[in-house]
C-alpha positions in Angstrom: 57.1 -191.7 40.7 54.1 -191.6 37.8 54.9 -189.8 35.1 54.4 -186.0 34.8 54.4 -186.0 38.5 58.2 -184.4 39.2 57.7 -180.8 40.2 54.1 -180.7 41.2 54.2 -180.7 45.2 53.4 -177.6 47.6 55.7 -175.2 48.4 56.1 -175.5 52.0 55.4 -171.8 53.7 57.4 -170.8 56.7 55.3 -169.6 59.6 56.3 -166.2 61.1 55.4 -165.8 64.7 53.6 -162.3 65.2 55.0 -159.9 67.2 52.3 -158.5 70.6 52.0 -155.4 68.4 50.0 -157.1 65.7 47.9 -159.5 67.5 46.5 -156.6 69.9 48.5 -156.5 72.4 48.9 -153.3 74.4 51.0 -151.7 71.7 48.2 -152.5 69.6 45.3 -151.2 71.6 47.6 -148.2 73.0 48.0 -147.2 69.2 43.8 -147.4 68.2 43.3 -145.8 71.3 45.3 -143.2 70.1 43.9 -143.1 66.7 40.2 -142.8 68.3 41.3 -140.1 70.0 43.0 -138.1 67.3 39.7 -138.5 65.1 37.7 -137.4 67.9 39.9 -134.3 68.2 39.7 -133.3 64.8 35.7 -134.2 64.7 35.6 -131.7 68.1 37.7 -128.8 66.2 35.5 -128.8 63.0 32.4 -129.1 64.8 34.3 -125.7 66.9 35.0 -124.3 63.6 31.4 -124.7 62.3 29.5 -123.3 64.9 31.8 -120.0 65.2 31.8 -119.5 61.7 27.9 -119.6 62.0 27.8 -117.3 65.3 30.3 -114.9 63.5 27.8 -114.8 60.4 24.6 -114.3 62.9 25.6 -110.7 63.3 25.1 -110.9 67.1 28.8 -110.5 68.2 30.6 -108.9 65.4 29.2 -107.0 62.2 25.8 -107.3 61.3 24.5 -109.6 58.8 24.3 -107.2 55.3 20.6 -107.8 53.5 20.9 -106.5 50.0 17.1 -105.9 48.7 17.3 -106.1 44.3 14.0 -105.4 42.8 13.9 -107.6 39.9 10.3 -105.3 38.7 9.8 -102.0 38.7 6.8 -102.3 41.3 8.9 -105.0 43.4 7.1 -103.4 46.6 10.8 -103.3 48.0 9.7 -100.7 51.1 6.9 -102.6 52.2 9.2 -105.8 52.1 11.8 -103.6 54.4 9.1 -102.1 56.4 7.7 -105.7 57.2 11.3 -107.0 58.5 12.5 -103.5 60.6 9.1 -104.4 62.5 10.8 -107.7 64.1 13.9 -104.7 65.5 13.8 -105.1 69.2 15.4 -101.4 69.2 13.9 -98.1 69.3 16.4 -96.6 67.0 16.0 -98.6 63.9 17.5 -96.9 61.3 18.5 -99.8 58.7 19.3 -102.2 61.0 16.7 -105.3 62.6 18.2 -106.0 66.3 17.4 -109.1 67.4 18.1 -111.4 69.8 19.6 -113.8 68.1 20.9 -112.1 65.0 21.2 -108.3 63.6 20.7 -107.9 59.8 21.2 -104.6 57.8 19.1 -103.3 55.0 20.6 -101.9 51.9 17.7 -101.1 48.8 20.1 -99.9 46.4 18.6 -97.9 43.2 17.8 -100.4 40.1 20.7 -99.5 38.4 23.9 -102.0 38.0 26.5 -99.7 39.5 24.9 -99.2 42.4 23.6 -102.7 42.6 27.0 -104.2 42.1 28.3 -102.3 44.9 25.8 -103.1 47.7 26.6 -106.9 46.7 30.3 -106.2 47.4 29.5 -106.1 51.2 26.3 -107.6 51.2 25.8 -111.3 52.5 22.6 -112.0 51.6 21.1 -111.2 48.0 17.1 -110.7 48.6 15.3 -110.9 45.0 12.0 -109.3 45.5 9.9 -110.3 42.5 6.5 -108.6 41.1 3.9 -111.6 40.9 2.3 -108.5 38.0 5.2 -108.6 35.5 7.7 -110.7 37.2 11.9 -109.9 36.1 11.7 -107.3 33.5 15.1 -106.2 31.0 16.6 -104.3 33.6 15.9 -107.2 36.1 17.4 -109.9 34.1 20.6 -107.4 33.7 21.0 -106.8 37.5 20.9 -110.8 37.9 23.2 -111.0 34.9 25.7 -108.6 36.6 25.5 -109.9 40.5 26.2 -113.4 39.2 29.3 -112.3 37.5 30.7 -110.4 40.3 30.0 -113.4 42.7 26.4 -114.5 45.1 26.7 -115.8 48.4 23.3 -116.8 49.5 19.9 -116.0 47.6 16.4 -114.8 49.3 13.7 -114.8 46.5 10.3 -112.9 47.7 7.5 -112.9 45.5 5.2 -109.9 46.2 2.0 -109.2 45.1 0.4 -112.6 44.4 -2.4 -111.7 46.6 -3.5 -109.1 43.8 -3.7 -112.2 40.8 -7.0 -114.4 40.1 -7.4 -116.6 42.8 -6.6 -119.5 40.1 -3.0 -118.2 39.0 -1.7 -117.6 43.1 -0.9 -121.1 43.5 0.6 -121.4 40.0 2.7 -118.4 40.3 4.2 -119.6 43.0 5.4 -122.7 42.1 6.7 -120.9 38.4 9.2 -118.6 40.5 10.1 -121.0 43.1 11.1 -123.3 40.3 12.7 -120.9 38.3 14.7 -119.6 41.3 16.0 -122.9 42.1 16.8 -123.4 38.4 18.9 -120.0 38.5 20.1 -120.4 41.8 20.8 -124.3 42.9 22.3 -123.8 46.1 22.3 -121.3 48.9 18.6 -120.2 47.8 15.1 -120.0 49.3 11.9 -119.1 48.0 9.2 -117.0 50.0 6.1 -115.7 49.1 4.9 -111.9 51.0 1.2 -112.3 50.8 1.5 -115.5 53.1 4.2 -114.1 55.4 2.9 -110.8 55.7 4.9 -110.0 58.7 7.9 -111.8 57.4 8.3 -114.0 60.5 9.6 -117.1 58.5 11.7 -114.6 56.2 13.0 -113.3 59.5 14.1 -116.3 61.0 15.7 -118.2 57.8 17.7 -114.3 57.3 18.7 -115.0 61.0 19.9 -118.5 60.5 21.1 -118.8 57.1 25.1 -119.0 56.7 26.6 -117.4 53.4 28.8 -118.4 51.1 32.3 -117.2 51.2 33.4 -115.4 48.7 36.8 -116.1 47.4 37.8 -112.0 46.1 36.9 -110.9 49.8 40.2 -112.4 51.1 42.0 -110.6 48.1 40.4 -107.4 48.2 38.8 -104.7 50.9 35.5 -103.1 50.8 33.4 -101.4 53.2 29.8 -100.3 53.7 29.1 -96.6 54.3 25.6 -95.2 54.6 27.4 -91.9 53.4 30.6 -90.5 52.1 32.0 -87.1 50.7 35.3 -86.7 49.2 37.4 -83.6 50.5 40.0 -82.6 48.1 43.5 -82.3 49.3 45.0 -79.0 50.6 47.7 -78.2 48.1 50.0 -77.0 50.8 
């Protein structure tokens, strides 16, 4: 033996004969098959999930979906906006409420103050921002947005009005300003329209109609309700 050479072979490795399970036998391919179809069960309830939680938000067989309108200007044009969307209502009897086929969506235009925005945004689903093209968010605007983020936003509608009334220059410009600035404020859950071209509010319609909000964590926590009207009657003291 040379020297240096003593301790330098290969271990020899003992071979382990595999069992049926682990070369794919039918334990094997009983237990993927099994797997598959576990994954595909799961796959099947979320996709279940999903499309309930999407046909409970439509309005169509429970509550309807609640449209909050904020006028972030003093001349927002908020009842022309409202008028505009009550014209898609399939019923006769419109009151607040757009009936559609596929979706029914309430109306609230709450006063420009925060209290009373705040609480139409405790039931409402859908904040709709209408914006003045002539002005744009004013002090009292910026406050409302201020306050509605604080108390919680599930999905975001911004509506630019009254472009159609600015040099034929600045339209195109002021739409892309408050697009961008919308998306900058509001990343996710938010769309930008523009009223002078969707005057009958079809596209506004349909994405209302389809869009899915945002759950809010407080509205497991804590009740609210939306009433048109109220009155308190005090308590007989007998």
């Amino acid at each position: 033996m040379a020297k240096g050479s003593a301790g330098k072979g290969r271990r020899k490795r003992h071979r382990v004969e595999r069992t049926s399970n682990a070369t794919g036998g039918p334990a094997g391919l009983a237990g993927r098959q099994a797997r598959r179809n576990s994954a595909a069960q799961l796959r099947a309830e979320k996709k279940n999930a999903a499309l309930a939680a999407k046909r409970a938000a439509s309005g169509v067989e429970g509550a309807p979906k609640v449209i909050a309108l904020v006028l972030a200007g003093e001349n927002a044009g908020g009842p022309a906006l409202a008028k505009a969307l009550l014209a898609h209502s399939s019923s006769s009897d419109r009151g607040a409420t757009v009936v559609g086929s596929k979706a029914r969506l309430t109306l609230l235009q709450p006063a420009r103050r925060v209290d009373a925005v705040l609480d139409a945004m405790k039931a409402a689903d859908v904040m709709m921002l209408v914006i003045p093209a002539d002005g744009g968010l004013d002090q009292l605007g910026e406050h409302l947005v201020d306050a509605v983020c604080m108390q919680g936003v599930p999905a975001v509608v911004g509506v630019l009005t009254g472009a159609e009334l600015l040099p034929q220059k600045l339209q195109s410009a002021s739409r892309k300003e408050w697009a961008n600035s919308l998306t900058t404020r509001f990343p996710e859950h938010s769309k930008f329209f523009s009223f002078d071209l969707d005057p009958k509010c079809e596209h506004l319609y349909r994405h209302l109609s389809c869009v899915t909000p945002k759950q809010l964590a407080w509205r497991h926590t804590r009740a609210y309700v939306l009433a048109h009207n109220y009155s308190l009657e005090p308590l007989d003291p007998s």
